[in-house]
C-alpha positions in Angstrom: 74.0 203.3 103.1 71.5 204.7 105.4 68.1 203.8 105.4 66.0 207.1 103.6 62.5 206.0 105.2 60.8 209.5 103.3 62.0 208.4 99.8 58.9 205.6 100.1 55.2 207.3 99.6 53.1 206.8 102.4 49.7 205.3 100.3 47.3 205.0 103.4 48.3 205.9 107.0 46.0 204.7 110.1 46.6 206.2 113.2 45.5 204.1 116.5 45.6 206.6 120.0 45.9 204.4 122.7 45.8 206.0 126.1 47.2 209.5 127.2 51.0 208.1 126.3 51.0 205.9 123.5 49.8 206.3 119.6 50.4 203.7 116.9 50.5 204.1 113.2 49.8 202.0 110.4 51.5 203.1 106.9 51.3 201.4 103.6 54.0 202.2 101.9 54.8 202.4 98.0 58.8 201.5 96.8 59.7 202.8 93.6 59.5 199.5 92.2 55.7 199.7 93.0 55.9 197.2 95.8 54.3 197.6 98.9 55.0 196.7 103.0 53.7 198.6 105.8 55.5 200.2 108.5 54.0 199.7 112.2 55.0 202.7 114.4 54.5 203.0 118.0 55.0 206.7 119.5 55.2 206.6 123.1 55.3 210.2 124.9 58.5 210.0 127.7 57.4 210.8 131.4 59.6 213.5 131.8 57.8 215.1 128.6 60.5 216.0 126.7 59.5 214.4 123.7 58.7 210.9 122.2 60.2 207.5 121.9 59.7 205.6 118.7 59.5 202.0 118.0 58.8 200.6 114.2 58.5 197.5 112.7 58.4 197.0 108.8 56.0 194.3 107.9 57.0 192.9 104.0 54.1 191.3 102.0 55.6 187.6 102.3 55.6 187.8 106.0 51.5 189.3 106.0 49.9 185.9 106.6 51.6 184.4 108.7 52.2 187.5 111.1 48.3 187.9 111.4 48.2 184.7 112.2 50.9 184.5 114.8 49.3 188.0 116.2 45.8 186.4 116.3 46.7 183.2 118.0 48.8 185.6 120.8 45.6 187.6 121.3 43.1 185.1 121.6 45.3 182.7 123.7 44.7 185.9 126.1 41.6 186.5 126.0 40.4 182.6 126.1 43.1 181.1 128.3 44.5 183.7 130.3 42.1 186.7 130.5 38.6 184.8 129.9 36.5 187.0 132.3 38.2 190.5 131.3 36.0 193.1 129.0 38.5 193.7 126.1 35.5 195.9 124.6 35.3 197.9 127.5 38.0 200.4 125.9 36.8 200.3 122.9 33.1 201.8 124.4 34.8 204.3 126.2 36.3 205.3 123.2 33.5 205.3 121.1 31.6 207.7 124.2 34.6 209.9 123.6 34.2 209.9 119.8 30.8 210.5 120.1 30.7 213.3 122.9 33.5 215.4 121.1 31.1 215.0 117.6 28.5 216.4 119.3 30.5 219.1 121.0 31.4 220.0 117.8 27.5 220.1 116.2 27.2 222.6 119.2 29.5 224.8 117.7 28.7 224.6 114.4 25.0 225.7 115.3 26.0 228.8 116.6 25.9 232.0 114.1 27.0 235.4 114.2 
């Protein structure tokens, strides 16, 4: 049988753009035995622009712990031992000046009546 992926409500969805290429999502998902697991999906656009390739990883409740864990240990082995002197926040500024600057674009608009 065929894994349905669209029989299982989407509860909360999260969406993560990260760079021109690559989006992630974060999906908590309802079974209809009201259990829940979330379904990690990265969407990576192809270079030749004809569409997107798709990775996805199902997370199940047992396994939440101890993946966090395992994923914090991984990241902050990088940034402590490996990457000490690189600005991990530096993205999330420029992302933030982004946010920001299209908000206020926006407000522009907004004050403009006919």
């Amino acid at each position: 049988m065929e894994f349905e992926e669209n029989k299982y409500e989407i509860v909360r969805t999260a969406k993560l753009n990260a760079g021109k290429r690559r989006t992630y999502f974060f999906d908590v998902r309802r079974t209809k035995s009201e259990d829940y697991y979330i379904t990690i999906t990265e969407n990576t656009k192809k270079f030749n622009g004809t569409g997107y390739e798709r990775h996805k990883i199902f997370l199940y409740k047992e396994d939440f712990t101890r993946f966090v864990e395992k994923l914090n240990e991984a990241v902050d082995h990088i940034k402590s031992d490996l990457l000490p002197d690189y600005d991990f926040d530096h993205f999330a500024r420029k992302e933030e000046e982004w946010e920001n600057s299209n908000a206020a674009k926006e407000n522009e608009d907004e004050e403009v009546s006919w």
